[in-house]
C-alpha positions in Angstrom: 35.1 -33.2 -18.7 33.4 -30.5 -16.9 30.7 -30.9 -14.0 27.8 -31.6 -15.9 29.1 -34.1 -18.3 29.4 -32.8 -21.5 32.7 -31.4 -23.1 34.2 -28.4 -22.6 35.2 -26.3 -25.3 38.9 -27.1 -25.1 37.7 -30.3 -24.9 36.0 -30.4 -28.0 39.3 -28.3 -29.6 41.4 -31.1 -29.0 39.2 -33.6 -29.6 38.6 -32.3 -33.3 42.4 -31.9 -33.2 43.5 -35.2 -32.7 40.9 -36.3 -35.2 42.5 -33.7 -37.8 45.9 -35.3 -37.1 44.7 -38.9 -37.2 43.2 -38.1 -40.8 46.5 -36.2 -42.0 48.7 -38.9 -40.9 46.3 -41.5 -42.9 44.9 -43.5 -39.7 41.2 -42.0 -40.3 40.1 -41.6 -43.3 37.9 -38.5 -44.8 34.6 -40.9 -44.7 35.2 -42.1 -41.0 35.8 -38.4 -39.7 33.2 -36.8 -41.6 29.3 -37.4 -42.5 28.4 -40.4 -44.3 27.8 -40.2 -47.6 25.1 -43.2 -47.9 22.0 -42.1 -50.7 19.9 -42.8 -48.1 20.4 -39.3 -46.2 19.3 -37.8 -49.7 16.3 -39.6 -49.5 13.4 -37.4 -49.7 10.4 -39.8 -47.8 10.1 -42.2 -44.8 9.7 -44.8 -47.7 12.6 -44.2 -50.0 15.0 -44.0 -46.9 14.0 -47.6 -45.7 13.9 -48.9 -49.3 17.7 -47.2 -50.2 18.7 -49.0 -46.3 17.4 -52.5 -47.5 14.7 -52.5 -44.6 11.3 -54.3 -44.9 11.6 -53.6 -40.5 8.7 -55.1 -38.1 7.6 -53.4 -35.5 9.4 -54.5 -32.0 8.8 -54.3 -27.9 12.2 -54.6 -28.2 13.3 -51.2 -28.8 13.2 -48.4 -26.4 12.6 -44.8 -28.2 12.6 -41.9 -26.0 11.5 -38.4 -27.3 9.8 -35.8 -25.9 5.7 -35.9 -26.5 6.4 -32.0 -26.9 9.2 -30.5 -28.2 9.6 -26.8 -27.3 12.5 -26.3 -30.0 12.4 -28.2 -32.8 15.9 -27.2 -33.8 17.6 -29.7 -31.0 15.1 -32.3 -30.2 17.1 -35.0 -27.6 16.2 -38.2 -29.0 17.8 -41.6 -27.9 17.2 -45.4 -28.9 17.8 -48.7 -27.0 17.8 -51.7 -28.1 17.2 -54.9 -26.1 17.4 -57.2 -29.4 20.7 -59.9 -29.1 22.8 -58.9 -31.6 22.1 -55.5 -32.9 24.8 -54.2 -35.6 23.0 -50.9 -37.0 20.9 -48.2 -35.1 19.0 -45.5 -37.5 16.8 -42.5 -36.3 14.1 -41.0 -38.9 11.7 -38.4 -38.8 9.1 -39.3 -40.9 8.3 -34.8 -42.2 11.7 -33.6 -42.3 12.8 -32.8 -46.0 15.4 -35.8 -45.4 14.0 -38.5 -43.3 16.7 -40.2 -42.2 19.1 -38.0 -39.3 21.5 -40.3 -38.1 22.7 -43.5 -39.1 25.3 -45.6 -36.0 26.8 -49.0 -36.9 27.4 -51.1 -33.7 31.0 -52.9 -33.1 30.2 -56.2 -31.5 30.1 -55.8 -27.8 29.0 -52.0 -28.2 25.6 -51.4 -25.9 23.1 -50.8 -28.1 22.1 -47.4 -26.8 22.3 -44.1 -28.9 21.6 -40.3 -28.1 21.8 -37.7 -30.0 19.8 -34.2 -30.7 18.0 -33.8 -34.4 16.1 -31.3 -35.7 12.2 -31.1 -36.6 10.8 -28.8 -38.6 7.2 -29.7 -37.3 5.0 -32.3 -35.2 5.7 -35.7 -36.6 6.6 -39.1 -35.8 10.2 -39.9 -34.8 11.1 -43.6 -36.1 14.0 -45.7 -34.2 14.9 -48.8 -37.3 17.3 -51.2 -35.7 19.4 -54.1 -37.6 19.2 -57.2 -35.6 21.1 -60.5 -36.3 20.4 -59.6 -40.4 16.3 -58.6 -39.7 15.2 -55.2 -39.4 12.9 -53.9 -36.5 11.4 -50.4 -35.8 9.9 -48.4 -33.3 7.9 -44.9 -33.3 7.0 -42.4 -31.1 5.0 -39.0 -32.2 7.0 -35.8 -31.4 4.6 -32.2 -31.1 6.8 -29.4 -31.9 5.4 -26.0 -30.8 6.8 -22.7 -30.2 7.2 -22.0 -26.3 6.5 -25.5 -25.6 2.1 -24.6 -25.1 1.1 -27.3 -26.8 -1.2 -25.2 -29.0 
């Protein structure tokens, strides 16, 4: 790992290696290595993507969405979710004007913290929805994200 924390790029080669070698030898398969291929990432609104997920979600203190109020590059915007609900099994980030809402689905082994991070992409000023699953309820949070060029604000 190098100084800052993130992977090198031989890092990253073996990494993607080993999980090339785990799928050939039938330990992984195709499905668990690459993209899922739920309808819901085809879903073309906020509303189809919760309705293809099964989610009816109420809002919740309980989730902690952090994204920046101004994104300078909408291309890789860090977003990350926590959830402080007992028994959270799924974690799925949405961004409500994107062509397809939904960015990034993570199912949660029991005794896995509930915290995700990851980078997404907006294509324009919008709000960024964190939908957790909870002990078989849905819950959500939102945050509105301003993309601009250069970061102004204008």
């Amino acid at each position: 790992m190098s100084v800052s924390g993130t992977p090198t790029r031989r890092e990253a080669l073996k990494f993607s290696g080993l999980l090339g070698v785990l799928a050939g030898i039938g330990l992984l398969s195709p499905t668990q290595v690459l993209a899922s291929s739920d309808p819901a990432f085809a879903a073309k609104s906020l509303e189809d993507a919760l309705k293809l997920l099964g989610a009816t979600p109420t809002p919740s203190a309980d989730i902690l969405l952090t994204s920046p109020d101004i994104a300078e590059n909408g291309a890789v915007v860090q977003v990350g979710v926590q959830s402080k609900l007992p028994a959270t099994q799924e974690i799925h980030l949405l961004v409500e004007k994107n062509v397809n809402p939904l960015v990034a689905s993570f199912t949660l082994n029991e005794g896995v913290a509930p915290f995700v991070q990851t980078r997404v992409r907006m294509g324009q000023s919008t709000l960024v929805w964190a939908l957790v699953k909870a002990d078989g309820r849905w819950y959500s949070a939102s945050k509105e994200s301003k993309v601009t060029l250069g970061g102004c604000g204008g």
